[in-house]
GUMIKOL-831654 format. One line per 10 residues: number of its first residue (from 1); for each residue y, z, x of N, C-alpha, C, O. Coordinates in pm, 1 decimal. Atoms other than C-alpha are relative to their C-alpha. Example, Ala and Ser with C-alpha at 12.3 -4.5 7.8 and 13.67 -1.06 7.14 Angstrom:
BEGIN
1) -119.0 0.0 89.0 -450.0 780.0 1230.0 120.0 0.0 90.0 118.1 66.5 193.6 ~ -119.0 -6.0 -82.0 -106.0 714.0 1367.0 109.0 73.0 -77.0 219.8 89.9 -26.1
This chain:
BEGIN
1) -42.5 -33.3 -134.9 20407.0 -5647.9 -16865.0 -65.1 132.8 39.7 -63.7 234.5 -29.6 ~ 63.7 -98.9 -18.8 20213.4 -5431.6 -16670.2 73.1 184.2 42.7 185.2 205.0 -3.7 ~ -59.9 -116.0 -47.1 20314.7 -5075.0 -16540.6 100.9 7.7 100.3 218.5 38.3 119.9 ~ -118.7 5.5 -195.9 20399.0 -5128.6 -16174.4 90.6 -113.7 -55.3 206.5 -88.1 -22.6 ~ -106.4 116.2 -12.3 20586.4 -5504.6 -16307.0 127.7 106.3 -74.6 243.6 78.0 -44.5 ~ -159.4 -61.7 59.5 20852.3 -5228.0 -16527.8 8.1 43.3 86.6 114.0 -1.9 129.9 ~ -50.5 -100.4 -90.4 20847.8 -4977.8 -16234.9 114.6 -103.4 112.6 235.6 -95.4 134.2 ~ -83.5 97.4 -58.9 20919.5 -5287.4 -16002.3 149.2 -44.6 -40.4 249.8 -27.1 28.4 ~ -111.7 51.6 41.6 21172.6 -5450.7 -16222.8 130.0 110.4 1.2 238.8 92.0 55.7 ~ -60.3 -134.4 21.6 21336.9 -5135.0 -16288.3 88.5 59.1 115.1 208.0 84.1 131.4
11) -104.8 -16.2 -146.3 21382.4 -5046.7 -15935.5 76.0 -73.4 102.3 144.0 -42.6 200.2 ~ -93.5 129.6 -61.4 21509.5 -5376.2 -15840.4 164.5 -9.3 -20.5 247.0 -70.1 47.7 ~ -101.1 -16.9 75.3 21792.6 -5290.0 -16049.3 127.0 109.6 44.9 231.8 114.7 -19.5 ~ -56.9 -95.1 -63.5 21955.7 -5019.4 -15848.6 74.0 -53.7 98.9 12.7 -136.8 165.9 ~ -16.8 83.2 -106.3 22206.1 -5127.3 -15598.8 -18.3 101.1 118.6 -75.9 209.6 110.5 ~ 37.6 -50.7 -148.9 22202.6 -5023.5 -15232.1 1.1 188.6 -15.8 -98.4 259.5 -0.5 ~ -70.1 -132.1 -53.9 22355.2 -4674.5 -15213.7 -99.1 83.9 -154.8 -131.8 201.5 -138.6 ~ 71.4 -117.7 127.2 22155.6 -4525.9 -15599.4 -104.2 -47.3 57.6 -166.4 56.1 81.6 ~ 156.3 -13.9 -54.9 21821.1 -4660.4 -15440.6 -34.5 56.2 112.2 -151.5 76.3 144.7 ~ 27.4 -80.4 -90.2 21897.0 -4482.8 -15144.4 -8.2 188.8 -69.7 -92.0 278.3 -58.2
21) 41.0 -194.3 75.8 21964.0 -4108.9 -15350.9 -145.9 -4.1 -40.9 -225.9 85.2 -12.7 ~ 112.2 -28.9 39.4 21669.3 -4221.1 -15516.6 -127.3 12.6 59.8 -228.6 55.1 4.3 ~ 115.9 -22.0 -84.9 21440.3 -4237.2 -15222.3 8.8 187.8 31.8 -74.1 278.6 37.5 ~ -6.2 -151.9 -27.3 21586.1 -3907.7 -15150.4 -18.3 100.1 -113.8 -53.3 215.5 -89.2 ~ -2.8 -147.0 104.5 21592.3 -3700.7 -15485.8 -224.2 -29.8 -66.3 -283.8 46.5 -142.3 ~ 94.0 -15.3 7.1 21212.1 -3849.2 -15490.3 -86.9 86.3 106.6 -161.4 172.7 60.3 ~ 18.2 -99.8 -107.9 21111.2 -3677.1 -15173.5 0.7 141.1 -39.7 -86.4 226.9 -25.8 ~ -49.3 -156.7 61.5 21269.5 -3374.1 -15323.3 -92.2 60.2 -154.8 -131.5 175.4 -173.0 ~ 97.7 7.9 158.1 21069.3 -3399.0 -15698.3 -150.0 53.0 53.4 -228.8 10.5 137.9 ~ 146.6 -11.4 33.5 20772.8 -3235.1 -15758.3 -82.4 -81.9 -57.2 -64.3 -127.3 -170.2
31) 38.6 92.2 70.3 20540.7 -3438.5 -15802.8 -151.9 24.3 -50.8 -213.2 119.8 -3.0 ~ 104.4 -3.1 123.6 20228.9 -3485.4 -16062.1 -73.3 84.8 53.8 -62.6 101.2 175.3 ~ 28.6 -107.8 -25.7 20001.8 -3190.6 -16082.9 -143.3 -81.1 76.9 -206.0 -175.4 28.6 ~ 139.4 70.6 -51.7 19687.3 -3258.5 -15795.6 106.9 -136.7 61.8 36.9 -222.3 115.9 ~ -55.0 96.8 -104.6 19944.2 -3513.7 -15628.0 54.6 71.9 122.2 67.4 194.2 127.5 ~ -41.3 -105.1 -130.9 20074.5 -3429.4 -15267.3 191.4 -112.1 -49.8 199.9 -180.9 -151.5 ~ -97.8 46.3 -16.9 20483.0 -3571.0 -15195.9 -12.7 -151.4 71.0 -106.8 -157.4 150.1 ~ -1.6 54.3 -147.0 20532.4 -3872.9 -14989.0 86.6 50.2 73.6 189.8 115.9 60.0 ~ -77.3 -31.5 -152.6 20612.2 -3850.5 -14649.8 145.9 -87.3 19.0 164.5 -209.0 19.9 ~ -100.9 46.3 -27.7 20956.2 -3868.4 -14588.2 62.7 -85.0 47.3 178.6 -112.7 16.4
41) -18.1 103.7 -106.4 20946.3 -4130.3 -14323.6 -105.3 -89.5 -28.1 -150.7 -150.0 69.0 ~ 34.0 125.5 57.6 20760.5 -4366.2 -14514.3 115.1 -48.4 -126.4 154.4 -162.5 -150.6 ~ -111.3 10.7 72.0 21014.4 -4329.8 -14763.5 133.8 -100.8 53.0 192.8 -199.4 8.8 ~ -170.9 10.0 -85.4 21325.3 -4377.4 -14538.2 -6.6 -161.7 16.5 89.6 -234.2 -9.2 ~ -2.2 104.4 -44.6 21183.5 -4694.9 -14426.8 -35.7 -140.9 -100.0 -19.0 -261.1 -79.2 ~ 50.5 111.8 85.8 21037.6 -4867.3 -14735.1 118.4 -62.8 -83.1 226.7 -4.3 -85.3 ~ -70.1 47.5 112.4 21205.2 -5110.4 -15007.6 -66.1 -1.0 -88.2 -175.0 52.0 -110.2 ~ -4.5 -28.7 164.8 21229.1 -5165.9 -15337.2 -191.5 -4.8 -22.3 -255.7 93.5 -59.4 ~ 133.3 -20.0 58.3 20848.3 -5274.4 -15388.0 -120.0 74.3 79.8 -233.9 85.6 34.7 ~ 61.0 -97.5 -36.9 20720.9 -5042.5 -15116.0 35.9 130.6 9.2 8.4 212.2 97.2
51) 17.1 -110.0 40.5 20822.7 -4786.1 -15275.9 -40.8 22.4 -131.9 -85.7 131.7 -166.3 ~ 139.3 29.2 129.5 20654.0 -4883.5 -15610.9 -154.7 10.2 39.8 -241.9 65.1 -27.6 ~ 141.1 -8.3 -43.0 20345.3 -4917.1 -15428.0 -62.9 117.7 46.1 -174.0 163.4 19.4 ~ 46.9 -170.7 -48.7 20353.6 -4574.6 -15236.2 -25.4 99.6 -123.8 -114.6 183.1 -138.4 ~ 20.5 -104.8 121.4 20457.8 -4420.1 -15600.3 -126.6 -25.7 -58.1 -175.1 76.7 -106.3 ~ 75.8 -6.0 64.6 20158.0 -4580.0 -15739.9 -103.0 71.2 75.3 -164.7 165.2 25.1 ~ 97.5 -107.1 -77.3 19930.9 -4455.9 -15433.5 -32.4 143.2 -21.0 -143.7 195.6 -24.6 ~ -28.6 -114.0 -27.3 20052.5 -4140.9 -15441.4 -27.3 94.0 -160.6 -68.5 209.9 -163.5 ~ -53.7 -26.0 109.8 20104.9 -4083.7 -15804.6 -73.3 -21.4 -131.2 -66.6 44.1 -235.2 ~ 36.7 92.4 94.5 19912.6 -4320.8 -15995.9 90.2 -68.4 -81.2 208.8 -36.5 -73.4
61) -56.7 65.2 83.2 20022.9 -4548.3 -16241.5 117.8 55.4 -111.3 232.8 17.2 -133.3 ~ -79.0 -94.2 104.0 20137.6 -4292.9 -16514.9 81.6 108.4 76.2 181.9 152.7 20.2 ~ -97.0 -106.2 -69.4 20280.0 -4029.9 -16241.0 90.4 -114.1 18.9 178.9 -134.8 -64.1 ~ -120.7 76.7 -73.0 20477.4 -4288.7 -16056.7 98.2 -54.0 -107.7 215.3 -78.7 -78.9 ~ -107.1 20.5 90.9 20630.8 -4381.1 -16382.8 95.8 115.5 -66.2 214.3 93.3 -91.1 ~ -22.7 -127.0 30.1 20696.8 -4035.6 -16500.2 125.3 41.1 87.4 238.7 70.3 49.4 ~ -53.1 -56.5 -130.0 20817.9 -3944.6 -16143.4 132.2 -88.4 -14.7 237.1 -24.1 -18.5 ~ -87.9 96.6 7.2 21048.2 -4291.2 -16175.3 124.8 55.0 -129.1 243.8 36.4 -104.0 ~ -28.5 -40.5 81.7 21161.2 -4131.0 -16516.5 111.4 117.6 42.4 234.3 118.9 35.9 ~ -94.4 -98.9 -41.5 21281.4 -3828.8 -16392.1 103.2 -14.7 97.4 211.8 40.4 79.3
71) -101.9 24.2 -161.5 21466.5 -3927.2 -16045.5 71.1 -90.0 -68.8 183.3 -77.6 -19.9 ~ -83.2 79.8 35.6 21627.5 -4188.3 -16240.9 134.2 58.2 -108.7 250.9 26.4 -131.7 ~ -109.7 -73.0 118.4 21786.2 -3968.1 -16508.3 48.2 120.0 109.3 144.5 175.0 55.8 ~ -12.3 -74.9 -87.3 21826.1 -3725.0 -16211.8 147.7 -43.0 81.7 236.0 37.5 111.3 ~ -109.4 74.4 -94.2 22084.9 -3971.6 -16011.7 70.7 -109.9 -141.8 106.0 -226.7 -125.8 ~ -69.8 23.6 87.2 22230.5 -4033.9 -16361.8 -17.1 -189.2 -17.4 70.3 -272.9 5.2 ~ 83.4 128.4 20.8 22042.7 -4365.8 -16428.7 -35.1 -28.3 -138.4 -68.1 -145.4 -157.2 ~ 44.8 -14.6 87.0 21961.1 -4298.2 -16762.3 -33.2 -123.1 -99.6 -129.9 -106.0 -173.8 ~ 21.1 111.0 32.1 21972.9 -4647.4 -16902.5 -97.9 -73.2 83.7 -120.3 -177.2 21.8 ~ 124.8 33.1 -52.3 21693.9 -4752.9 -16678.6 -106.2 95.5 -31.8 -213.7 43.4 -61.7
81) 97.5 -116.7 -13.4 21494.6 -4430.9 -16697.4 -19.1 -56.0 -125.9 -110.4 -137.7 -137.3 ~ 65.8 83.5 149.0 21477.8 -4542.6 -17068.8 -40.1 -124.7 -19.8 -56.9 -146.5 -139.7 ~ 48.3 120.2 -6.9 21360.0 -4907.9 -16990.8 -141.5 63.1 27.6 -240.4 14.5 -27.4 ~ 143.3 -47.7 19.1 21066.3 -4708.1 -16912.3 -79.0 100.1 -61.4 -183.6 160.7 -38.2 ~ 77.3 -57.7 158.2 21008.9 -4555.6 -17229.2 -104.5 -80.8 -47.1 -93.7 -203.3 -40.8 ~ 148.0 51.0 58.5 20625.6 -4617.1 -17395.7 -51.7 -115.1 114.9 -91.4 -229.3 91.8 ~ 87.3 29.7 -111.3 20496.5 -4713.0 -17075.8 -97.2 26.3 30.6 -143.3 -18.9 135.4
């Protein structure tokens, strides 16, 4: 399974109201060194797999998982954030 299919699966897994903090405490995250943020209002408006896609844009493959890593243990997720351990 590739990168983005755990990030995907992963964030499918969140229900309404933790995938909304998590659009928001990603916004807020620093993100990978030589990456910019996304824009807030692409955020606000995307779902679950367009916001996998922006993280990979934005992020690459290994940030956007990283980034997924942290915001997830961030909004106390931690049993997912570790589904994407050795990724």
């Amino acid at each position: 399974m590739s990168a983005r299919d755990r990030l995907e699966n992963v964030l499918e897994e969140l229900e309404e109201m933790d995938f909304k903090k998590f659009k928001v405490k990603l916004n807020q995250a620093q993100p990978p060194s030589g990456c910019s943020n996304i824009p807030r209002g692409r955020l606000e408006r995307a779902d679950c797999l367009d916001v996998c896609s922006l993280m990979i844009s934005y992020y690459l493959e290994m940030g956007a998982i990283q980034m997924a890593k942290q915001v997830l243990e961030d909004i106390n997720q931690r049993d997912l954030a570790a589904r994407l351990e050795g990724v």
